[in-house]
MDAnalysis code that builds the backbone (N, CA, C; Angstrom):
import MDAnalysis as mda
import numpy as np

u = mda.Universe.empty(240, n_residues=80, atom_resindex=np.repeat(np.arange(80), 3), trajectory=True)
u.add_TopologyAttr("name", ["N", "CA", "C"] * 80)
u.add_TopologyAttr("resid", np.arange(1, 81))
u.add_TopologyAttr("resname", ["UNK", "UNK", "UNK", "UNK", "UNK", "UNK", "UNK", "UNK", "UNK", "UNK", "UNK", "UNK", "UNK", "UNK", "UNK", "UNK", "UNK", "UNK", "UNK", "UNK", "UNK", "UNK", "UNK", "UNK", "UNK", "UNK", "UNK", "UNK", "UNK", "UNK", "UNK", "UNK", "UNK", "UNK", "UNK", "UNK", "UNK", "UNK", "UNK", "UNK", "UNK", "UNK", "UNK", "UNK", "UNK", "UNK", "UNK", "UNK", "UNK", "UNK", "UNK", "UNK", "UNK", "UNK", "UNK", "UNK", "UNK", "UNK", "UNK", "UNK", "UNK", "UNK", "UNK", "UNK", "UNK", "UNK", "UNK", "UNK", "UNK", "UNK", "UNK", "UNK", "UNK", "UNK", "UNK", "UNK", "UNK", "UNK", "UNK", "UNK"])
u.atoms.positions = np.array([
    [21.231, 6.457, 84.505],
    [20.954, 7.401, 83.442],
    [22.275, 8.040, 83.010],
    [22.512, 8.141, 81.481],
    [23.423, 8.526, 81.232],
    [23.561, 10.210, 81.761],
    [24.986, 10.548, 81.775],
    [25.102, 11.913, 82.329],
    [26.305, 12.225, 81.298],
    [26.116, 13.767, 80.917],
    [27.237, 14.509, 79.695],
    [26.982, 15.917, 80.088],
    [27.890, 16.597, 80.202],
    [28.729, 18.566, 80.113],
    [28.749, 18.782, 79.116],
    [27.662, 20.041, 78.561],
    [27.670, 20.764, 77.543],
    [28.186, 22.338, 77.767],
    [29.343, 22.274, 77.686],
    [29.540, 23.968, 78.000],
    [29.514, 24.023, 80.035],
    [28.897, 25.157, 80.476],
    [28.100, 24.759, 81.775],
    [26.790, 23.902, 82.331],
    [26.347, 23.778, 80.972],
    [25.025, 22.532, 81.277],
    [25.168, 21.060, 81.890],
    [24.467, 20.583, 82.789],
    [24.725, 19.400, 82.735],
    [23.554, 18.604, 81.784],
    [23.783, 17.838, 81.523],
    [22.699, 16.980, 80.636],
    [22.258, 15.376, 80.862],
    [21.284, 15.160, 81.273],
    [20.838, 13.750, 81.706],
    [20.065, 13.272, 80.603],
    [20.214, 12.079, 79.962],
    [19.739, 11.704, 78.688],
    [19.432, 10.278, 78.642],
    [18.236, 9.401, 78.422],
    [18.221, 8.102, 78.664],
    [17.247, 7.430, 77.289],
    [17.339, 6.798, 76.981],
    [16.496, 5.632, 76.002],
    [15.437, 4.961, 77.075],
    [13.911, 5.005, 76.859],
    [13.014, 4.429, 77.556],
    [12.613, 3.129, 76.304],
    [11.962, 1.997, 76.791],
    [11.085, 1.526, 76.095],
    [9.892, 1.887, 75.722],
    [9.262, 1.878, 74.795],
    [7.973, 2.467, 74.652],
    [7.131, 1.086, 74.726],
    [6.316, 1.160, 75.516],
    [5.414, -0.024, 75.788],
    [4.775, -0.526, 74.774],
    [4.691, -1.650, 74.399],
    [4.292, -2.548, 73.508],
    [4.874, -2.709, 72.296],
    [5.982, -2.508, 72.060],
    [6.614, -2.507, 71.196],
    [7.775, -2.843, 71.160],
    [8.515, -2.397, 69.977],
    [10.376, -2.914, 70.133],
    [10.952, -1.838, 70.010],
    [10.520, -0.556, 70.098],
    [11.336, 0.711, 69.987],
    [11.255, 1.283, 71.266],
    [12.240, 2.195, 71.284],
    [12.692, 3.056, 72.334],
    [12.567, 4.658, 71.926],
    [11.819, 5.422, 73.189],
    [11.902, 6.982, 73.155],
    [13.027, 7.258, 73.647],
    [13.536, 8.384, 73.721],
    [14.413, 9.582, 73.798],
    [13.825, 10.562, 75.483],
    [14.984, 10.294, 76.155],
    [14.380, 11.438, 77.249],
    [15.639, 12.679, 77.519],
    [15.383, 13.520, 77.651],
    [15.905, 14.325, 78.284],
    [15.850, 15.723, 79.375],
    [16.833, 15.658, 79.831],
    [16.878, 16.943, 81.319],
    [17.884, 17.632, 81.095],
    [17.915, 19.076, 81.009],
    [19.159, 20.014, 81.300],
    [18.843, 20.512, 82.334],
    [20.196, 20.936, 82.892],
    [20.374, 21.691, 84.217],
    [21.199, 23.085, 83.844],
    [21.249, 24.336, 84.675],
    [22.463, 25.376, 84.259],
    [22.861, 25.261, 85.315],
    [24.242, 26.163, 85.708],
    [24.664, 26.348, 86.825],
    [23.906, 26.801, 87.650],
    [24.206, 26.110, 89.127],
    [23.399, 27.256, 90.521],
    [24.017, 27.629, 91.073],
    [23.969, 28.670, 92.165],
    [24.515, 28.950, 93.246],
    [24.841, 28.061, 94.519],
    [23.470, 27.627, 94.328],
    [23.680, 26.473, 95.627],
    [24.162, 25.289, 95.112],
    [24.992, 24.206, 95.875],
    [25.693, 23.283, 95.003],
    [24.707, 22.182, 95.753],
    [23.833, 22.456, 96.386],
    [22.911, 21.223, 96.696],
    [21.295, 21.640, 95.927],
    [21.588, 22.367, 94.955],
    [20.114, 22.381, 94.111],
    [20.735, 22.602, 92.646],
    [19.827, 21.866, 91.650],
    [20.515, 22.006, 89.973],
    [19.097, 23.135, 89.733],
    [19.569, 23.882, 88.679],
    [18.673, 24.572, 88.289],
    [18.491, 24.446, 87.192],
    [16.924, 23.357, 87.242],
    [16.577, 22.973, 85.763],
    [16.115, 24.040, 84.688],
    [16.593, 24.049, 83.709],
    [15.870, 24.403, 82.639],
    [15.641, 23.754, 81.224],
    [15.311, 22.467, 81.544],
    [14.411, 21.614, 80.638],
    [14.238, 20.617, 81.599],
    [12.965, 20.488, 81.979],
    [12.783, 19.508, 82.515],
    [12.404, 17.995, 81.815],
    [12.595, 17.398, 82.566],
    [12.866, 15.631, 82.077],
    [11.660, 15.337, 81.286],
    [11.519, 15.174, 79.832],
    [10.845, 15.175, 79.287],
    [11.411, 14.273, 77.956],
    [10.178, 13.786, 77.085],
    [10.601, 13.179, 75.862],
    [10.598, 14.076, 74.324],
    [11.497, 13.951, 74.089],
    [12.233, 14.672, 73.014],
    [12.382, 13.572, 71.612],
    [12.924, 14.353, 70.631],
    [12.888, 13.483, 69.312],
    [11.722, 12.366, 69.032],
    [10.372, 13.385, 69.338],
    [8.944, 12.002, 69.509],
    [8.710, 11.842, 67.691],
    [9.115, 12.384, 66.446],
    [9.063, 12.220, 65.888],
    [10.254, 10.887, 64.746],
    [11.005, 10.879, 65.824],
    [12.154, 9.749, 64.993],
    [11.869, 8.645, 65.809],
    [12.263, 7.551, 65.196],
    [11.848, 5.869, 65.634],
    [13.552, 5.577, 65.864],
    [13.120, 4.860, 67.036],
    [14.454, 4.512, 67.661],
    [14.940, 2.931, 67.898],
    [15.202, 2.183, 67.503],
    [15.050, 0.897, 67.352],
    [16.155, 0.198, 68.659],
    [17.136, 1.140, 68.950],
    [17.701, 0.487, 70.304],
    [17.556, 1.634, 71.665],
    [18.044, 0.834, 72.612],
    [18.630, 2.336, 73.398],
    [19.715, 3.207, 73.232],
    [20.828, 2.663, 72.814],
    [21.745, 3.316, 72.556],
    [21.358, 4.388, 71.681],
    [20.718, 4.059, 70.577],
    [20.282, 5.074, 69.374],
    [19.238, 6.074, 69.948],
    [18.419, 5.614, 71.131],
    [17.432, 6.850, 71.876],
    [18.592, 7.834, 72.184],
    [19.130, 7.359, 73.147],
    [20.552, 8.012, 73.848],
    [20.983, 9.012, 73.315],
    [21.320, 8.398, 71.974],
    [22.269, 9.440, 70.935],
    [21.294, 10.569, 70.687],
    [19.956, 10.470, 70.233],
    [18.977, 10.702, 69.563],
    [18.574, 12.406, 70.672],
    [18.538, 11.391, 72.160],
    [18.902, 12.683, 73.549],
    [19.797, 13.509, 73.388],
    [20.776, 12.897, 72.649],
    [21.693, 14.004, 73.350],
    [21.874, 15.086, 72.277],
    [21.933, 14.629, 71.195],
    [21.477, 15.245, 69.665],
    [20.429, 16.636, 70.300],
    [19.623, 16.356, 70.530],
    [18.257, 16.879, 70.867],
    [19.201, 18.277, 71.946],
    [19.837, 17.711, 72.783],
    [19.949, 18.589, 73.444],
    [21.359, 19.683, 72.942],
    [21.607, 18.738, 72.090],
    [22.625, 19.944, 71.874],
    [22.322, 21.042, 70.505],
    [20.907, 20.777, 69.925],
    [19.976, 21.609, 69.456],
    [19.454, 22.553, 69.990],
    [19.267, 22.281, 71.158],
    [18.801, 22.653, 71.918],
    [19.200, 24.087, 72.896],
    [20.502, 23.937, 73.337],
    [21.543, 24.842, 73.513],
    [22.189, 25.151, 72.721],
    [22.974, 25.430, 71.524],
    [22.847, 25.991, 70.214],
    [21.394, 27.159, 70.101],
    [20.349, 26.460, 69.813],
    [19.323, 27.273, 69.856],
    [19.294, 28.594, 70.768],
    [19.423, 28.024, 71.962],
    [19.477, 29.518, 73.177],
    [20.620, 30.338, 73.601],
    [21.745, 29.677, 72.637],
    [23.241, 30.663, 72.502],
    [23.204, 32.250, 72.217],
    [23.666, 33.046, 72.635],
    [23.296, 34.627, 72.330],
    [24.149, 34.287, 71.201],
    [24.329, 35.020, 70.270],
    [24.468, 35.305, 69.254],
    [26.167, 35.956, 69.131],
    [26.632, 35.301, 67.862],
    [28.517, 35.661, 67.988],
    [28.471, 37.314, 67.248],
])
């Protein structure tokens, strides 16, 4: 599974196949920092994201993840 650093986030992001077909979903997981360095502290758990766009490879799910997530954090940024 692909892995990318957003800021302090970590971000796990993968292209699934969607069964019966030729397209691929979008998954993603964020983590924030923890204290303990043997536990991540999720806050998005591994879930499918961008269910409204059609994804015709994995690579393009991928992108599609990580897109998603960096909407995502943006979104929950306090404010400049």
């Amino acid at each position: 599974m692909p892995y990318a650093r957003i800021a302090e986030h970590e971000i796990e992001y993968e292209g699934i196949p969607v069964a019966g077909t030729q397209q691929w979903a979008a998954y993603l997981a964020i983590y924030a920092p923890s204290t303990n360095p043997m536990h991540r502290n999720s806050v998005f758990p591994r879930q499918h994201v961008a269910a409204e766009e059609v994804f015709l490879t994995k690579e393009a799910a991928e992108e599609g993840a990580l897109k998603a997530a960096k909407a995502l954090l943006e979104s929950k940024a306090p404010p400049a």
